[in-house]
C-alpha angles and dihedrals in degrees: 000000000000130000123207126191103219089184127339105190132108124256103280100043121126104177094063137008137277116281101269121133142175142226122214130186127169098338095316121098137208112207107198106194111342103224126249096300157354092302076088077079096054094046091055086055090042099056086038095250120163110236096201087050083071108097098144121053130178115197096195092206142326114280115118100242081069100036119049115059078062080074086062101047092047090054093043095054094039076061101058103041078051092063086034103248084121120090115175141008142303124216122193110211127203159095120326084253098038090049086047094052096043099052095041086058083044094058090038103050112023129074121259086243086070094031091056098075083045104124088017120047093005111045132198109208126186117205137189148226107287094359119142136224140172116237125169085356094303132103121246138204120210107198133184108239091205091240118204086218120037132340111297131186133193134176142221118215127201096209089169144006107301095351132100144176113219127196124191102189126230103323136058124307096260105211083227087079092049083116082066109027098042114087087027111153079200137029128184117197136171116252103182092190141329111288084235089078097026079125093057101046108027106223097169092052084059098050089252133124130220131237088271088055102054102038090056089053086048097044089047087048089049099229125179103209127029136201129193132188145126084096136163114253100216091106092033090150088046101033101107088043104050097035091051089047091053099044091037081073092058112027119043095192134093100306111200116184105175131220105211104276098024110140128216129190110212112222 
């Protein structure tokens, strides 16, 4: 399976994309959050993703640094059943208000020539808390993070025997999803900044964590393989160096800090 990490800023950045990625295993493809907008469509080009391999989608919440490049996925592929390159279905997983939000934006904004494979060919699913589902052939676990702003949802994969990705959305690992979390190959959590410079950009005011934060969390929980992102873009050149010689002090394991676009094959 290989992961690829479409954006992997925060929702204000300018200097790389919204934190969106996707998950790809033998020609079908798995979008988790689409970004703030339709450079989600770019960045597919870009990593060479085929956009009518995508037949699973998770929105995490509803902010729309996480929503609205769905908007843009859901036209682009309405498109294509219209003119008949896309074979299947595609089915939009998340929360009930996130669902509920999504679809409302869907009926509002998009054409009834799109709308009207809504609830046939383009499925809005709500999931809950523990629920399971199988995507690309796997069984996933969608999980409330127990989020301190709005309802937040993340997800734990198991992409092979014994072995899982976790992703804990946009906040701090909360000790209440261990059961998911524990045992994870690969664990993506957000670093809004270094905790050097937690002064300058106030994680803790926006609900966020820093790279100290998350790679003692890693290092506790024992993972393997980290990944960090929802991060600020103001060292953008320097980004991979100086996040990996912060957390390196606190987390001994495989510490991945991705530039948009960077690939990773789970194993």
């Amino acid at each position: 399976m290989k992961l690829t990490m479409l954006g992997t800023g925060m929702a204000m950045v300018t200097a790389c994309y919204n934190t969106c990625f996707i998950l790809e295993e033998k020609g079908e493809s798995f979008l988790i959050d689409g970004g703030g907008g339709n450079t989600i469509l770019l960045q597919m080009e870009r990593a060479g993703i085929d956009w009518k391999s995508i037949h699973h989608m998770f929105i995490t919440h509803k902010h729309i640094d996480h929503i609205m490049g769905i908007l843009w996925v859901i036209r682009k592929i309405g498109q294509g059943i219209n003119r008949g390159e896309y074979a299947g279905c595609l089915e939009i997983y998340g929360h009930d208000e996130v669902i509920r939000i999504v679809r409302d934006m869907a009926d509002t904004l998009l054409q009834q020539k799109i709308r009207k494979y809504f609830d046939s060919r383009i499925n809005f699913v709500t999931v809950e808390d523990g629920e399971h589902r199988q995507i690309l052939h796997h069984k996933v676990t969608f999980f409330d993070i127990l989020s301190t702003k709005d309802k937040q949802y993340g997800f734990t994969m198991e992409y092979a025997e014994g072995k899982r990705l976790t992703c804990c959305g946009d906040e701090p690992y909360n000790d209440q999803n261990s059961q998911y979390v524990g045992g994870s190959e690969w664990l993506m959590l957000e670093a809004f900044c270094m905790y050097g410079e937690a002064d300058i950009f106030k994680p803790y005011e926006k609900h966020h964590s820093t790279v100290k934060e998350a790679c003692e969390q890693a290092e506790t929980l024992r993972i393997p393989n980290l990944i960090l992102y929802h991060t600020e873009d103001t060292h953008m050149e320097h980004r991979k160096e100086l996040y990996c010689a912060e957390g390196r002090r606190y987390y001994h394991g495989n510490l991945c800090v991705p530039d948009d676009l960077e690939q990773y094959v789970l194993s």
